[in-house]
N, C-alpha and C positions, 0 to 999 in steps of 0.2 A: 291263748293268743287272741288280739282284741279284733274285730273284722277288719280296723285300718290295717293290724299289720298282715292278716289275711292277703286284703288288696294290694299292698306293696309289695310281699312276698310272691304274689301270683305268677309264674311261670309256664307257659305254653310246654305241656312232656307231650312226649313221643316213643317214650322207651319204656316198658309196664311190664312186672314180672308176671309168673301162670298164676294168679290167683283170682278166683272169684270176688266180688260185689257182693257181701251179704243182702239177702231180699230186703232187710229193715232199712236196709242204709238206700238202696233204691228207692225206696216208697218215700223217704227224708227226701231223694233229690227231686223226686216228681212232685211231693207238696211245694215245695219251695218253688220250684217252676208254677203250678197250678196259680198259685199265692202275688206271682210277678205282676207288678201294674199294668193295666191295659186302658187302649181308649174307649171310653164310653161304657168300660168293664162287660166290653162284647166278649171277648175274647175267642180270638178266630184262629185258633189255635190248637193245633192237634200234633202229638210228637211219638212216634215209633221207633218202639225199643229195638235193640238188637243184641242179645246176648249169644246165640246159637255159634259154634262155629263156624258150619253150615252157609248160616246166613249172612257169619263177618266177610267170610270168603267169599260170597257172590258181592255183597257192597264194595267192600278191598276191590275188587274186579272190574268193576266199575267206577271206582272215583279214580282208579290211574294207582302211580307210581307213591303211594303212604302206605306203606307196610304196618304203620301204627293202628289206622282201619281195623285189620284182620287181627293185629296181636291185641288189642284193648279187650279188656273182659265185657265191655259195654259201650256201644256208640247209640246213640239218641237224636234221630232226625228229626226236625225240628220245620211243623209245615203250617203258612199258612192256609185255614180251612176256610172258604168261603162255603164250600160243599154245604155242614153244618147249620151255616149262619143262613143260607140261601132255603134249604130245607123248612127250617124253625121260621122265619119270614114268611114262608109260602103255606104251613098248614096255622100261624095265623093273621091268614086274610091280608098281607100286606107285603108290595115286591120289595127284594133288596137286592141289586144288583153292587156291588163292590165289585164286582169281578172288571166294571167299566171306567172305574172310577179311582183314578191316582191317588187322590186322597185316604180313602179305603184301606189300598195298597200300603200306601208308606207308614198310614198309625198302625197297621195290623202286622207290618216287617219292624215296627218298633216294639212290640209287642212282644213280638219271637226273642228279639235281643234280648228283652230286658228278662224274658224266662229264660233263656241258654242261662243268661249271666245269673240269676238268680243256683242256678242247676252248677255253673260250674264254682262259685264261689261256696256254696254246700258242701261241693265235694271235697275243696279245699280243708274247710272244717274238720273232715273224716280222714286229713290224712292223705283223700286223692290226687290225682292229677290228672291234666287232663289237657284238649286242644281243639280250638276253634278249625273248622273243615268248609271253607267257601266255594271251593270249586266243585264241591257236588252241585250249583248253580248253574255250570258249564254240563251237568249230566243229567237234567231233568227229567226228558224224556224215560229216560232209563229206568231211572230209579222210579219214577210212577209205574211203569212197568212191571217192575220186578215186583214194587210191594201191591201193588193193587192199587193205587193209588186213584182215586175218581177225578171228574171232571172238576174245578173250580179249587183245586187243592195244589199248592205246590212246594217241594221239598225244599226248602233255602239253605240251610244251616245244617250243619253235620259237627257233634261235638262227641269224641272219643276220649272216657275216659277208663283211669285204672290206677291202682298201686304204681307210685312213679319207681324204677329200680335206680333212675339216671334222673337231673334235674340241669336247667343250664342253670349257671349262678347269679349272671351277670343277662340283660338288658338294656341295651340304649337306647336311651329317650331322649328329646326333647327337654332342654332344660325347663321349670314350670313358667318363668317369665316369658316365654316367648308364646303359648300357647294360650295364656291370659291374657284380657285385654278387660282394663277399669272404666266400664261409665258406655264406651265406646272403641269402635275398631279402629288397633293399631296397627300404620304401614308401616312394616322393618323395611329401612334402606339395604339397597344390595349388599352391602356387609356384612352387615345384621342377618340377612337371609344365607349367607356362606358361613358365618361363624357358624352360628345356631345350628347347621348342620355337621359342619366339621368340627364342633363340642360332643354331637351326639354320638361318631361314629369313630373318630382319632380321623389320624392320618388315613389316608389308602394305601392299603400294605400289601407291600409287593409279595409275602408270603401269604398265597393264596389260602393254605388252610385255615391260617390265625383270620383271616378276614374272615371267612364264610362260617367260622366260629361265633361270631360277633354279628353275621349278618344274614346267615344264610343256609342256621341248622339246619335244615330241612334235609340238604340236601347231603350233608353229612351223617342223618342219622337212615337216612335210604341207603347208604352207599355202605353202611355198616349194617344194617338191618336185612338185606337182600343180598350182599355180593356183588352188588352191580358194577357197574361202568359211571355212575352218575358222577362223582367224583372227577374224571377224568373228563367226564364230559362236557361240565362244568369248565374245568381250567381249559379246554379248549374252543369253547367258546369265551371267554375274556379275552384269550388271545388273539383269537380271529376277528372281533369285534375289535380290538383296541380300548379296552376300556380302561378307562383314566381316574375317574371317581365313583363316587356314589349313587351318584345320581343317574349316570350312564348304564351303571350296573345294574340299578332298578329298571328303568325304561326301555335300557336294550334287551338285556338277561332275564331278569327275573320278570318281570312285570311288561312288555315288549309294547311299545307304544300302541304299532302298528295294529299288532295282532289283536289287543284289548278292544281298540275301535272297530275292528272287521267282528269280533265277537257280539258285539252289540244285536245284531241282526237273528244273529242262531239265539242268544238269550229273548229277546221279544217272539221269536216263534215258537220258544220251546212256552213262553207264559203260553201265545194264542194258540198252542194245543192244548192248554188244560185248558180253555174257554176263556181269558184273559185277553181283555179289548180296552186299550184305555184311548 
């Protein structure tokens, strides 16, 4: 298989049989990481493995309600290190504060990207699967806790992978023309901006499972992974909300306008605990 269709084929799992990660096929994912472009080829970047059971169970515990966490044979957090970079700057003779400086910040979180992605498209190759984990973001504090984590270093990114046993098949995107723009930036009229999304998703379908099929694994493979109530809890929240589309379903439900903007505050304090002042 060629990498495009690697890339096309990529799918977000959540569902991983009990098998281990051969050690060789690890060392493949973390070159490939190591190997990811960075700015300046500083690379402020340092990522903690997690294979222990052990230790999937205190993370699983902490990032909340992803059962895939604890069942992945491997999850790989994923931190930018100024700790490192501040260190190596200071024994030779010269300060580097990034910890102040937004600029800093954003090449060194583009950084992290382009190793996750480098790390999950590998795994790809071997067969794996695997899944992007952002809301360890919302558990910083935590998670520098648990692992020892120093000052000027912070956890972004959580990518758990494994042997997929389940795969989704389908994806909706964004059709390519509306995400491209030739020469210069193009305004889609209001139409344009309603097609373009009711291409991506169909209709809003009154049958809630086929919807959250299509929109909102997530909470599907919780609700069969655990036993829980998510499921349920789900469909009653769309009904109590009244949700109508897509777009309501994101900003009310999944992604909550409100809540996102009140977040902002807890996420800049959990940076200015690890020494982040911008």
């Amino acid at each position: 298989m060629t990498v495009f269709e690697l890339m096309i084929n990529r799918r977000s799992v959540r569902v991983f049989i009990d098998k281990e990660i051969p050690e060789d096929v690890i060392e493949k994912l973390l070159n490939a990481a190591n190997n990811a472009p960075s700015g300046g080829n500083i690379q402020p970047i340092s990522i903690i493995i997690v294979k222990s059971k052990e230790t999937r169970e205190k993370l699983a515990k902490i990032i909340g309600p992803q059962p895939w966490v604890k069942n992945a044979p491997l999850s790989m957090i994923f931190c930018l290190d100024f700790y490192r970079v501040k260190r190596w700057a200071a024994l030779s003779k010269i300060d580097f504060q990034g910890e102040h400086s937004l600029g800093h910040f954003l090449i060194g979180y583009a950084d992290i990207m382009c190793a996750a992605q480098n790390v999950v498209m590998t795994a790809e190759s071997f067969q794996l699967g695997s899944v992007y984990i952002g809301s360890i973001q919302g558990t910083m504090d935590k998670i520098r806790e648990c692992f020892s984590i120093p000052k000027y270093v912070l956890p972004l990114m959580l990518v758990s992978i494994g042997y997929p046993k389940s795969k989704p098949e389908t994806m909706p995107k964004l059709e390519k023309n509306i995400i491209v723009h030739n020469e210069k930036y193009r305004i889609l009229n209001d139409d344009d901006i309603l097609k373009a999304y009711n291409n991506k998703y169909g209709e809003f379908d009154e049958d809630v499972d086929a919807y959250l099929e299509k929109a909102y694994i997530e909470v599907l493979e919780a609700n069969k992974q655990e036993s829980g109530n998510w499921l349920k809890l789900v469909k009653k929240r769309i009904k109590s909300l009244d949700i109508q589309n897509h777009a309501q379903f994101l900003f009310k439900l999944r992604y909550p306008t409100e809540a996102m903007v009140k977040q902002t505050e807890l996420l800049f304090q959990q940076m200015r605990n690890a020494g982040f002042k911008f």
